[in-house]
C-alpha positions in Angstrom: 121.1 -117.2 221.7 123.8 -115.2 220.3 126.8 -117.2 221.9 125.0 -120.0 220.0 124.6 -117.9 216.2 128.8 -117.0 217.4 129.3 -120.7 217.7 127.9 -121.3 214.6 129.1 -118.8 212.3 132.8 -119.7 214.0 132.3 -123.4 213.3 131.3 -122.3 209.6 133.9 -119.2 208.9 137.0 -121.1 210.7 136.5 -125.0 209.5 134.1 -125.3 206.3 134.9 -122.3 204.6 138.4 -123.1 204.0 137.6 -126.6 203.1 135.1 -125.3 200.1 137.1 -124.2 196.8 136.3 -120.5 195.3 132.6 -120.9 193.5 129.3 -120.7 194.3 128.6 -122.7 197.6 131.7 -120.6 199.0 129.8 -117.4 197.7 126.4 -118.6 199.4 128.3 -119.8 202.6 129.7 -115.9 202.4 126.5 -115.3 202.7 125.4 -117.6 205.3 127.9 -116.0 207.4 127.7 -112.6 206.8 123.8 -113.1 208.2 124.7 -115.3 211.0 127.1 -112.4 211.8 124.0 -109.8 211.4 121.4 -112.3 213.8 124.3 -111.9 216.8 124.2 -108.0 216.7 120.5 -107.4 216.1 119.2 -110.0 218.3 119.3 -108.0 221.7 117.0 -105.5 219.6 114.1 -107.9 218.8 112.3 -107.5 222.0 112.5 -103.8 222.6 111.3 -103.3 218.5 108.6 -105.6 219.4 107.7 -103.7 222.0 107.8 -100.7 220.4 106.1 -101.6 217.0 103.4 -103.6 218.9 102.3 -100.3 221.1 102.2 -98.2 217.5 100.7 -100.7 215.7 97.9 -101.3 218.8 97.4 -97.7 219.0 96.4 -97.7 214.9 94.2 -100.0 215.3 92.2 -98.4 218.0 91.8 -95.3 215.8 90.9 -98.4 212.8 88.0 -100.2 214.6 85.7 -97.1 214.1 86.4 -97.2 210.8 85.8 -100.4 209.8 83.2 -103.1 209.6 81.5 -104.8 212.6 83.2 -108.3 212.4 86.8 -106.9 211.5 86.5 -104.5 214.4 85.4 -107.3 217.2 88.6 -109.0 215.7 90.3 -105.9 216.8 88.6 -105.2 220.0 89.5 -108.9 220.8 93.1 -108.7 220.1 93.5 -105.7 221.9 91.8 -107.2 224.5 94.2 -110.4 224.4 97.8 -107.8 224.7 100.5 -110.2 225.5 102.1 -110.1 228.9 104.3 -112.4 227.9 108.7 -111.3 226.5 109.5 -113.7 224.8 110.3 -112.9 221.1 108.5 -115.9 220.1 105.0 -114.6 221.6 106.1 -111.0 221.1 106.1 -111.9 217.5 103.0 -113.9 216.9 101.0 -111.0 218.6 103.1 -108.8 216.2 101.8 -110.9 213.2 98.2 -111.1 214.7 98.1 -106.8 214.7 99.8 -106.7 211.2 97.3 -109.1 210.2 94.7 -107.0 211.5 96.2 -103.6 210.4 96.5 -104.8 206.4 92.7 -105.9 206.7 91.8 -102.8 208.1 93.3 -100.4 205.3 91.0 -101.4 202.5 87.8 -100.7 204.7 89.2 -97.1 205.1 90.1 -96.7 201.4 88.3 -93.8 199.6 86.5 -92.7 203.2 87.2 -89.0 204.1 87.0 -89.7 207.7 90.1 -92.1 207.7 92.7 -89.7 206.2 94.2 -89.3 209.1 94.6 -92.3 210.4 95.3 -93.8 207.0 98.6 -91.4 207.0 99.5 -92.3 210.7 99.4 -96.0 209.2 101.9 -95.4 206.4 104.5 -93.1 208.5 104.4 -95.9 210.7 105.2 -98.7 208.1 108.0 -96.4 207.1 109.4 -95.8 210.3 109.0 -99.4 211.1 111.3 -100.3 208.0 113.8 -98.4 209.1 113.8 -99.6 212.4 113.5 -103.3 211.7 116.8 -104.7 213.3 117.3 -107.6 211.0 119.1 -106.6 207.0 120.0 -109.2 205.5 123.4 -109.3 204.1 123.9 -111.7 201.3 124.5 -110.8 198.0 123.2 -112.3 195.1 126.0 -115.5 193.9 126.7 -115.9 190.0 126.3 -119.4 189.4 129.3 -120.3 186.8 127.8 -121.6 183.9 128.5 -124.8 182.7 
């Protein structure tokens, strides 16, 4: 995958980049580039952030289901149940989006309940840490369209 995002991002930098006059498509293919560029060096991180925010996120909603209602928590016991065996970043991230799912459904049944402090802090830290781990930043910057 990342020789292909190289090949790419060569093909665009080296032969239509020179062909495009100063402006705003050569600002947005900037852009384009600068990200292709970012996808090559975070890709080999995907997996092992997957892993990692897929474990934390599992873990908080273990300490969730007791705190929430009977059908959301058989969701959760379900997709804890279900794990995923599998590595590939594809099915690493659709269980990922499954326990988000289930994580930001979870929060308002703890809202305002004494007994989910706790676990209602663990939840943010983890958001925040999760932001700063996420391997993928974007890189373009916002083009100024030249008015006409």
């Amino acid at each position: 995958m990342t020789d292909q995002l190289a090949g790419v991002r060569r093909i665009l930098d080296e032969i239509i980049a020179p062909e495009l006059r100063e402006g705003y498509p050569s600002q947005i293919l900037r852009g384009i580039i600068k990200n292709l560029e970012m996808l090559e060096g975070a890709w080999g991180c995907i997996v092992p952030f997957l892993e990692w925010d897929n474990d934390a996120t599992a873990s908080l909603l273990e300490d969730s289901a007791p705190l929430v209602s009977g059908d959301l928590r058989e969701e959760i016991r379900v997709a804890l149940g279900q794990g995923t065996s599998a590595r590939s970043p594809e099915d690493l991230e659709a269980h990922n989006t499954c326990l988000r799912g289930l994580l930001a459904a979870a929060i308002p049944h703890m809202a305002g309940r004494e007994d989910s402090f706790e676990v209602l802090r663990r939840i943010r830290d983890h958001l925040v840490e999760r932001t700063s781990r996420y391997p993928f930043r974007m890189a373009i910057a916002s083009p100024t369209r030249a008015k006409s």
